[in-house]
GUKOLBA-942251 format. One record per residue (C-alpha): x, y, z; residue in one letter; residue number from 0. Coordinates in nm, 4 decimals. Layout:
BEGIN
- px_py_pz_code_pos
- X_Y_Z_A_NUM
...
This chain:
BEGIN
- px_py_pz_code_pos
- -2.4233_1.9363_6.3041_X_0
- -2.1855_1.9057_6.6276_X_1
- -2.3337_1.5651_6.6516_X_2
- -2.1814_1.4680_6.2818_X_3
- -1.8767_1.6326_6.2980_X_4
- -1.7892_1.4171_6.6393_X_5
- -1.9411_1.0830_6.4448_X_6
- -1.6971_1.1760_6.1648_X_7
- -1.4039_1.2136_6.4375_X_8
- -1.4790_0.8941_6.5854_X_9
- -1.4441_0.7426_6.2492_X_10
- -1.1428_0.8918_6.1661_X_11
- -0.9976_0.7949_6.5184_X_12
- -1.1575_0.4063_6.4598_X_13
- -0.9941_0.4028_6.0954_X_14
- -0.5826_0.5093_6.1962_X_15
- -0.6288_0.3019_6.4943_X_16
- -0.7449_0.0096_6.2779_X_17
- -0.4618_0.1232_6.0261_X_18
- -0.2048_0.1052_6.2989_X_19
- -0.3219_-0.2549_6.4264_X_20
- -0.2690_-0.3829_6.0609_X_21
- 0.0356_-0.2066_5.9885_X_22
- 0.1704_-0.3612_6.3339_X_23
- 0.0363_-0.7146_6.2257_X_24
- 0.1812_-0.6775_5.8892_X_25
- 0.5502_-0.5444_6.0433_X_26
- 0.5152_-0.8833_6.2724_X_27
- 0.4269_-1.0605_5.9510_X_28
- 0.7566_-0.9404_5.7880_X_29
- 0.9804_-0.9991_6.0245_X_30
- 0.8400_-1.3961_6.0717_X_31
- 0.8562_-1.4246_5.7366_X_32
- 1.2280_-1.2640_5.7151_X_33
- 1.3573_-1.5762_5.9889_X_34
- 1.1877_-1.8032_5.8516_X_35
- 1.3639_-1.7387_5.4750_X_36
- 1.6662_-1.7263_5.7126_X_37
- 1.5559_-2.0934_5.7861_X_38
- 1.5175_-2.2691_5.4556_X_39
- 1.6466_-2.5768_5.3955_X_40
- 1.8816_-2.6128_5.0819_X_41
- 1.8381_-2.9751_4.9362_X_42
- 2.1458_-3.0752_4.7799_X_43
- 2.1434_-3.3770_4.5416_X_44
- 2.4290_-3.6458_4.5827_X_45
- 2.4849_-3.8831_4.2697_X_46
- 2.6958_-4.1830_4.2828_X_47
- 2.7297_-4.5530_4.1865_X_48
- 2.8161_-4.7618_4.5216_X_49
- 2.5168_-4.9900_4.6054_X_50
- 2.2542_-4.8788_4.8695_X_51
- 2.3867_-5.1613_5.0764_X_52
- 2.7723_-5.0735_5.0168_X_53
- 2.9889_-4.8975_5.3275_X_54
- 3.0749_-4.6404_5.0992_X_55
- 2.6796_-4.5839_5.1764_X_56
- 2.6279_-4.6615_5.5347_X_57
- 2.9642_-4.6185_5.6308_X_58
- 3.0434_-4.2605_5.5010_X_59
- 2.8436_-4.1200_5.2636_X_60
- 2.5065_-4.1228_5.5181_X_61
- 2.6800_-3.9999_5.8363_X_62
- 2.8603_-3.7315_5.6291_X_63
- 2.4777_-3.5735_5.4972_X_64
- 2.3964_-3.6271_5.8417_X_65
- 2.6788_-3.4127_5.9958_X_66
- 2.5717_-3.1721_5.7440_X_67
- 2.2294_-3.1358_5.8332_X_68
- 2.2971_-3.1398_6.1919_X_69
- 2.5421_-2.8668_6.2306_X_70
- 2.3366_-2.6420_5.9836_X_71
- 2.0514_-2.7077_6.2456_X_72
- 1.8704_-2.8872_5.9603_X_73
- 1.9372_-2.5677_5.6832_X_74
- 2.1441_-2.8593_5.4626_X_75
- 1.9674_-3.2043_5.3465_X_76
- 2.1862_-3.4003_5.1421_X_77
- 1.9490_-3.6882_4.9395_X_78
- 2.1682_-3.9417_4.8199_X_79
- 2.1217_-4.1261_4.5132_X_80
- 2.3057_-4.4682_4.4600_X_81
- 2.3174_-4.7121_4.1723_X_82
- 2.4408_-4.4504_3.9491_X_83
- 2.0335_-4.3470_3.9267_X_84
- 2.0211_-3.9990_3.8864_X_85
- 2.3680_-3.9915_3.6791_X_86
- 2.5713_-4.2529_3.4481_X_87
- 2.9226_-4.3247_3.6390_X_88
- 3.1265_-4.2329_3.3704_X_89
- 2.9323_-3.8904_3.3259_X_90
- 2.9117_-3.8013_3.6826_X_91
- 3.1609_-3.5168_3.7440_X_92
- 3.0386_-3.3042_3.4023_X_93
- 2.6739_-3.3705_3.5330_X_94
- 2.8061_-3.2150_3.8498_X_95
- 2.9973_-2.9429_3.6801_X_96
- 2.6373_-2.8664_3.4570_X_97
- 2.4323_-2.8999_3.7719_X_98
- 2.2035_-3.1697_3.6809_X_99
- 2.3146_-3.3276_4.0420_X_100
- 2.4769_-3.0917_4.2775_X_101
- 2.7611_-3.3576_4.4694_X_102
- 2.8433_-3.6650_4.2602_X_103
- 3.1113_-3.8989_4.3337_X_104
- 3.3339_-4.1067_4.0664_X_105
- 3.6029_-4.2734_3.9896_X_106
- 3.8441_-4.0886_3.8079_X_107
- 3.9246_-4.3518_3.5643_X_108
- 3.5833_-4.4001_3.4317_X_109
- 3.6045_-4.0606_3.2445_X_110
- 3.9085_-4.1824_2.9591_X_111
- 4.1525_-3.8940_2.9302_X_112
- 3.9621_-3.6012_3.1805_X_113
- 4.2256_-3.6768_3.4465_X_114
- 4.5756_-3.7497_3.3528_X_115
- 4.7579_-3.6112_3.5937_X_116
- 4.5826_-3.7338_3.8895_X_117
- 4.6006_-4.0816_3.7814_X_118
- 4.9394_-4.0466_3.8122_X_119
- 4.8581_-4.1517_4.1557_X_120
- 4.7557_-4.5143_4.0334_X_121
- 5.0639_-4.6241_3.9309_X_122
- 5.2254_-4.9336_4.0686_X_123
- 5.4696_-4.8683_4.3553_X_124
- 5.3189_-4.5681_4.5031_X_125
- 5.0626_-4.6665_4.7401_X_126
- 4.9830_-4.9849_4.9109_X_127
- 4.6762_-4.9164_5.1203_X_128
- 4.3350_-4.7198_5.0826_X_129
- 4.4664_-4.5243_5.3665_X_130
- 4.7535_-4.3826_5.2166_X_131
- 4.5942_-4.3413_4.8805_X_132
- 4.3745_-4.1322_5.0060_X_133
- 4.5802_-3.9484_5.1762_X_134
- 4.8634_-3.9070_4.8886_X_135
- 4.5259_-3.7634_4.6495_X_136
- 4.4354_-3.5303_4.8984_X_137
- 4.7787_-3.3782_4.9627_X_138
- 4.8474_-3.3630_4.5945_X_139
- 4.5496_-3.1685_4.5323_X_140
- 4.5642_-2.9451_4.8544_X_141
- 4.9020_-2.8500_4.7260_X_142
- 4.8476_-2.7300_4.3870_X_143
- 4.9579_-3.0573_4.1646_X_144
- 4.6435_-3.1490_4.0021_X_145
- 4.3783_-2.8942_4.1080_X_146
- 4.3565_-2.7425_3.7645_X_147
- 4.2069_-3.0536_3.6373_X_148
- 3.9097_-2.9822_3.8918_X_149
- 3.8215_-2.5985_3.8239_X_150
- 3.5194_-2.6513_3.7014_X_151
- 3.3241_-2.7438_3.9917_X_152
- 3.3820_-2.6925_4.3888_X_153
- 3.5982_-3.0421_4.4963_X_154
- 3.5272_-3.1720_4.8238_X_155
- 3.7559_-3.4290_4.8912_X_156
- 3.9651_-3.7316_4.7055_X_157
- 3.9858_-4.0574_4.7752_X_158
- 4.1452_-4.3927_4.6531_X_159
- 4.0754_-4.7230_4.6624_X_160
- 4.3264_-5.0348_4.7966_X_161
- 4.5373_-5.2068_4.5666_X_162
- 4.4120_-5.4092_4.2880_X_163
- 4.3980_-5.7358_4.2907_X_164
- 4.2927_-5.9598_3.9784_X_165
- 3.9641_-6.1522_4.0117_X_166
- 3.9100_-6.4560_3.7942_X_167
- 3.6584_-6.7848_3.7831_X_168
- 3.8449_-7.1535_3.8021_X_169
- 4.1906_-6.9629_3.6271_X_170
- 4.4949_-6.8957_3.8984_X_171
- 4.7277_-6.5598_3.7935_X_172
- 5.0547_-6.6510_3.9002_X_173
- 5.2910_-6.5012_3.6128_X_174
- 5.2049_-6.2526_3.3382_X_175
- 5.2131_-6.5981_3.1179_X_176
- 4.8804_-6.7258_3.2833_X_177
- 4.7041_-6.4288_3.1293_X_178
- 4.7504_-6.3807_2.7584_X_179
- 4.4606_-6.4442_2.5481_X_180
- 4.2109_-6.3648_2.8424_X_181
- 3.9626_-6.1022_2.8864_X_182
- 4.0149_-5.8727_3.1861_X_183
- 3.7916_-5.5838_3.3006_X_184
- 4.0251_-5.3058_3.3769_X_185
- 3.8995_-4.9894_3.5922_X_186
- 4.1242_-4.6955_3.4315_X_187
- 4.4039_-4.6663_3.1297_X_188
- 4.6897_-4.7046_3.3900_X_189
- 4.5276_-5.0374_3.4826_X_190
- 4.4388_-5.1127_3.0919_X_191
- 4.8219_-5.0469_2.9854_X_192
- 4.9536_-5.3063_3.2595_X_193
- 4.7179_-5.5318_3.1667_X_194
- 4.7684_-5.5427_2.7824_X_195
- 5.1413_-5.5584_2.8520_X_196
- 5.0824_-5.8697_2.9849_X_197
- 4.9259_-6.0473_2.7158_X_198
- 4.5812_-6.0063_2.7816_X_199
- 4.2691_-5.7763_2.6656_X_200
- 4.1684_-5.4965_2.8758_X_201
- 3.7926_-5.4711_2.8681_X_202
- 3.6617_-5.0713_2.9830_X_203
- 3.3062_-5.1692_3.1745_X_204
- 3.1734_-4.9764_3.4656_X_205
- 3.1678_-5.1500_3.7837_X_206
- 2.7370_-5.2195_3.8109_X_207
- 2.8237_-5.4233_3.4627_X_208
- 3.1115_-5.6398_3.5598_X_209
- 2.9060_-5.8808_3.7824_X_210
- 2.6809_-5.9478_3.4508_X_211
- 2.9248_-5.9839_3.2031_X_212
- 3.1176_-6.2091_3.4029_X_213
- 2.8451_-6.4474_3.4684_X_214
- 2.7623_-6.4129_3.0753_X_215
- 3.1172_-6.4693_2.9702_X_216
- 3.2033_-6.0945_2.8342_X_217
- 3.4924_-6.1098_3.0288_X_218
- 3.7391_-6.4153_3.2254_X_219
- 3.8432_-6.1989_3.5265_X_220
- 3.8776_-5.8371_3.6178_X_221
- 4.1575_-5.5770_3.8042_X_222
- 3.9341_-5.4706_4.1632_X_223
- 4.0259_-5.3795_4.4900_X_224
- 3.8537_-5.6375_4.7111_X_225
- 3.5979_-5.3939_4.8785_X_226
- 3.4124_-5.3449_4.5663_X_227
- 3.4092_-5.6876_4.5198_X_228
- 3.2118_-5.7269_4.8116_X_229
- 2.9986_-5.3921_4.7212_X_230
- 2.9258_-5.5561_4.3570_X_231
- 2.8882_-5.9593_4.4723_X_232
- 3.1282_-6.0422_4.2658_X_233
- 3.3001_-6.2602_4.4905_X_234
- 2.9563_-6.4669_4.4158_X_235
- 3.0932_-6.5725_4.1506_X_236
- 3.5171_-6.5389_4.1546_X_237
- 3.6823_-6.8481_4.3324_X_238
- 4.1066_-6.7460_4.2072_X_239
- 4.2539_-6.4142_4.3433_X_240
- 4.6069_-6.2670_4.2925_X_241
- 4.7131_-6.0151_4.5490_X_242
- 4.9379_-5.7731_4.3168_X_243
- 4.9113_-5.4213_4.3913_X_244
- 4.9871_-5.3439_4.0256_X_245
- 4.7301_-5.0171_4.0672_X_246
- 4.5272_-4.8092_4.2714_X_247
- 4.2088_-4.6141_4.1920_X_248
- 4.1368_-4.2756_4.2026_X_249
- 3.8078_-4.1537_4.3403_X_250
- 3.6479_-3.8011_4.3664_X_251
- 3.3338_-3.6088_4.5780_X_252
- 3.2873_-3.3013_4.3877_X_253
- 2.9900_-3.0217_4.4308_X_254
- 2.8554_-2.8260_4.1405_X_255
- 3.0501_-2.4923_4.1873_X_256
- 2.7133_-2.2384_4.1423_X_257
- 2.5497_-2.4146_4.3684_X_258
- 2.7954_-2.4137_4.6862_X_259
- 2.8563_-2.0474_4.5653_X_260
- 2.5262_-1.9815_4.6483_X_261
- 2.5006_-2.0922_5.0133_X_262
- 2.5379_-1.8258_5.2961_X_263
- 2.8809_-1.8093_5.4261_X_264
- 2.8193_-2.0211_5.7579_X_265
- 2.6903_-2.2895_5.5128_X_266
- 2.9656_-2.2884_5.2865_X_267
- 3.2081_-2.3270_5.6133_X_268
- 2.9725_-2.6188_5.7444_X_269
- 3.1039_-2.8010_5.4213_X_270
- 3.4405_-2.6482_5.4206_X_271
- 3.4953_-2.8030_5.7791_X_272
- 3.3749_-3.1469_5.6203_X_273
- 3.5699_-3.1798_5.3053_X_274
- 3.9250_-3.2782_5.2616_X_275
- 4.1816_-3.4546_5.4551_X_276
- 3.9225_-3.5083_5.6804_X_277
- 3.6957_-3.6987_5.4900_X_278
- 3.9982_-3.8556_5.2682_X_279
- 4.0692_-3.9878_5.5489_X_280
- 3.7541_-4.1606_5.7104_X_281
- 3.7198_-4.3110_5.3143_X_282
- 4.0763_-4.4643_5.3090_X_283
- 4.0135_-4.6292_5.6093_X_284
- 3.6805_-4.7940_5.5185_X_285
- 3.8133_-4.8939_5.2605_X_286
- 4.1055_-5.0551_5.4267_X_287
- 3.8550_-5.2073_5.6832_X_288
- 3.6648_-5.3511_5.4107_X_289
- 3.8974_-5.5025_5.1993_X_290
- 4.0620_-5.6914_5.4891_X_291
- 3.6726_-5.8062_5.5865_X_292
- 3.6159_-5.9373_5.1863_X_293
- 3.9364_-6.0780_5.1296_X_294
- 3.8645_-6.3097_5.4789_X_295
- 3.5695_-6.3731_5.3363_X_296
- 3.6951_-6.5129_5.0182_X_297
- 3.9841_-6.7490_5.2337_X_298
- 3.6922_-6.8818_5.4578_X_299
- 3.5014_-6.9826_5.1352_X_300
- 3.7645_-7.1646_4.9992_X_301
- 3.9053_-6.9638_4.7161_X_302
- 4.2749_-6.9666_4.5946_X_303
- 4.4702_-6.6515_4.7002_X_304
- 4.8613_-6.5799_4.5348_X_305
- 4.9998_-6.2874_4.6845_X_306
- 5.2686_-6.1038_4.4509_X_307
- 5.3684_-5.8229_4.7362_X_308
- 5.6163_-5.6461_4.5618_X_309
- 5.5322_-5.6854_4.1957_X_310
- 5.8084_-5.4243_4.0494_X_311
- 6.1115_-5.6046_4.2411_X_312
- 5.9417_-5.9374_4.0732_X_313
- 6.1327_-6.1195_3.7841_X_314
- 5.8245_-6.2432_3.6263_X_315
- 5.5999_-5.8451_3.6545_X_316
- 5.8883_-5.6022_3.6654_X_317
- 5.8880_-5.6012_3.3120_X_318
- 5.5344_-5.5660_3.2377_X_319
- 5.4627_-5.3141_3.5039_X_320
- 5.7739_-5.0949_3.4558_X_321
- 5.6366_-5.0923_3.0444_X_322
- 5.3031_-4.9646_3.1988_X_323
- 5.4520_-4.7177_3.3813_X_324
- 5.6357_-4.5315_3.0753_X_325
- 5.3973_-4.5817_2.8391_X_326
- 5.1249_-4.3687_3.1086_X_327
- 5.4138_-4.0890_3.1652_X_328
- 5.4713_-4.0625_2.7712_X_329
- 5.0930_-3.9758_2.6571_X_330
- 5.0666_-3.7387_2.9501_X_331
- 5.3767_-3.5605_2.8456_X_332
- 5.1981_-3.6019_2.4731_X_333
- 4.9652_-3.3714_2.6335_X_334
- 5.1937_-3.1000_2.6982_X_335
- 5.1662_-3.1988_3.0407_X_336
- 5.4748_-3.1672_3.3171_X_337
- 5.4072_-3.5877_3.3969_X_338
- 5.7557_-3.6186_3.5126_X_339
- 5.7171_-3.3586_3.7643_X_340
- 5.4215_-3.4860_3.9225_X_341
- 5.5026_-3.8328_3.9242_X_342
- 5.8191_-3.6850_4.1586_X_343
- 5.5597_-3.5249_4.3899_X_344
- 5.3201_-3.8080_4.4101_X_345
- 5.6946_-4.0134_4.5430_X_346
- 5.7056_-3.7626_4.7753_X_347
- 5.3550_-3.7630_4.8880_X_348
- 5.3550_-4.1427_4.9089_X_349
- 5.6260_-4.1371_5.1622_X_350
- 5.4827_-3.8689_5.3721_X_351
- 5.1468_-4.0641_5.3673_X_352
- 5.2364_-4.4250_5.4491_X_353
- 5.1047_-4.5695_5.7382_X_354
C-alpha cells in the first residue's frame, strides 16, 4: 500500500514536471513566434509603364525599393512591375486607389479630365527644365493647391518631365504653318489644345503605342520630352526635332492609401522620409540628365534640330500658345474650379523653383 501511494507520488511529481517543461517550451515558442511576426516582410507592388531598360527604372525607381528595404532591415520589398504589366497607364492611379497594385506611377495627362488643376503646371511659360518641374509639382502639392485632387490614395511624390519638343520623320516644324493637316501624338489636353490651335490633329495614344503607330503611319510626329524618346526608341525612327517648350508633363508615384495605413508606424516613416521633395527631386534631375544625353544623341546621328527657346515672345507661336493657354483656364473654371488662382501660384512656384 505505502509502496503505491509513493509510485502514485512519483507520477504525479514526473507529470507537473513534464507539464512545466512543455509549458516553458511552449512560452519560448510564443515569444519566437511573437519577433518573428514582428519581422515579416510587407511586399508592396509597384505598377508603372517606363521600360525595364529606362532610367526611370535603373536610375530611380530600383535604388528607391532598395532604400526601402534596407532601412526597414528587409521588413519592406518593393517588386516593380514595368511595361504597364500589372496595370494599363491610363488606369494606373484608380488601380492604385482600388488596391489592385499598391504604388503605381503615371502621367497625369493620360487620365482625360481626373487632374485639372495640376496640369495647370504644363502650361507653356512656366517651367523650362525637369528639375524645376518637379520641383514647382511638389511645392504646389505640399502647400495645399492641388492635393484634393489626390485624396483618394496616399501620394508619394510628383514629378515632371522636360519640355516638349515635337518629334517628326523627314518633316521640319519651324512655324505653326508647317503643321496643319498633320497627325501629332499629344501626351495631355494642355498639349492637345496647343496643338490643334496650330492646325494640326492631336492624336491621345499612350506612350508604349507611339513607337508602333508611327512606324505604321497612325500618326506624322508626336509632342515628347526627349528622355522618353530614348526610353521608347523612338528616336529609331524620328530624324526632324523642334526644341519648343510649348508644355511640360505631369507625373505622379502614388500608394494605395489602406495599404500604407496599415504599416507599423516606423514603416510608414521609412516611406515618409523617402517621398516628396526628396524624391521630386532625384526624378527632375534624371530627367534633365537624360534628355541632354538623347538629344546629343540625336545631333551625333545627324538629325535636324530648330530650337524655338522662347515660344510665347515668338511672332509666329505667341498666338497659338497664348489661345492654348485660355482655352485650358476656361474649362477648368467650367468646372467650378478657382483656375485663375492656381495658375498665380504655379507663377509663383516656378520662380521659386528655377534653377
Amino acid at each position: 500500500m505505502k509502496m503505491s501511494i509513493k509510485l502514485k507520488v512519483g507520477a504525479l511529481s514526473l507529470f507537473m514536471a513534464l507539464a512545466l517543461g512543455m509549458s516553458g517550451c511552449s512560452n519560448q515558442s510564443d515569444s519566437g513566434a511573437s519577433a518573428t511576426s514582428s519581422q515579416e516582410t510587407t511586399t508592396l507592388r509597384f505598377s508603372h509603364f517606363w521600360p525595364a531598360t529606362s532610367a526611370m527604372q535603373t536610375d530611380v525607381f530600383e535604388p528607391w525599393a532598395k532604400k526601402l528595404e534596407t532601412e526597414s532591415n528587409g521588413r519592406l520589398k518593393v517588386e516593380i512591375y514595368p511595361s504597364a504589366t500589372l496595370s494599363e497607364p491610363e488606369n494606373t492611379y484608380d488601380a492604385t486607389a482600388k488596391g489592385i497594385v499598391d504604388i503605381g506611377a503615371q502621367v497625369q495627362g493620360y487620365d482625360a479630365g481626373r487632374f485639372p488643376l495640376t496640369q495647370i503646371a504644363e502650361l507653356p511659360g512656366l517651367s523650362s527644365s525637369a528639375s524645376q518641374m518637379s520641383c514647382m509639382l511638389q511645392k504646389l502639392y505640399d502647400d495645399g493647391d492641388i492635393s484634393s485632387e489626390y485624396e483618394d490614395t496616399h501620394l508619394l511624390f510628383m514629378m515632371g518631365a522636360g519640355p516638349g519638343a515635337f518629334h517628326t520623320v523627314d518633316k521640319v516644324i519651324r512655324t505653326p504653318e508647317d503643321m496643319k493637316g498633320m497627325r501629332i501624338r499629344r501626351p495631355s489636353a494642355i498639349a492637345g489644345d496647343i496643338i490643334e490651335a496650330t492646325g494640326a490633329s492631336p492624336v491621345g495614344l499612350p506612350a508604349t503605342d507611339i513607337y508602333t503607330s508611327l512606324q505604321r503611319g497612325v500618326i506624322d510626329g508626336l509632342s515628347f520630352a526627349w528622355s522618353p524618346t530614348g526610353d521608347f526608341r523612338i528616336t529609331e525612327l524620328t530624324n526632324a526635332h523642334t526644341n519648343i517648350p510649348f508644355y511640360s508633363s505631369a507625373l505622379l508615384v502614388t500608394m494605395n492609401k489602406d495599404k500604407y495605413e496599415s504599416l507599423s508606424d516606423d514603416l510608414k516613416k521609412i516611406i515618409d522620409d523617402n517621398s516628396g521633395k526628396v524624391m521630386a527631386d532625384i526624378a527632375g534631375q534624371m530627367f534633365d540628365r537624360e534628355d541632354a544625353r538623347v538629344m546629343e544623341q540625336a545631333r551625333a546621328k545627324g538629325d535636324t534640330i530648330i530650337e524655338i527657346p522662347d515660344p510665347l515672345n515668338d511672332p509666329d507661336w505667341k498666338g497659338p500658345l497664348e489661345k492654348g493657354i485660355q482655352k485650358y483656364l476656361t474649362d477648368v473654371k467650367a468646372l467650378g474650379l478657382d483656375a485663375d488662382a492656381v495658375y498665380e501660384k504655379a507663377k509663383v512656384a516656378s520662380a521659386a523653383c528655377k534653377v
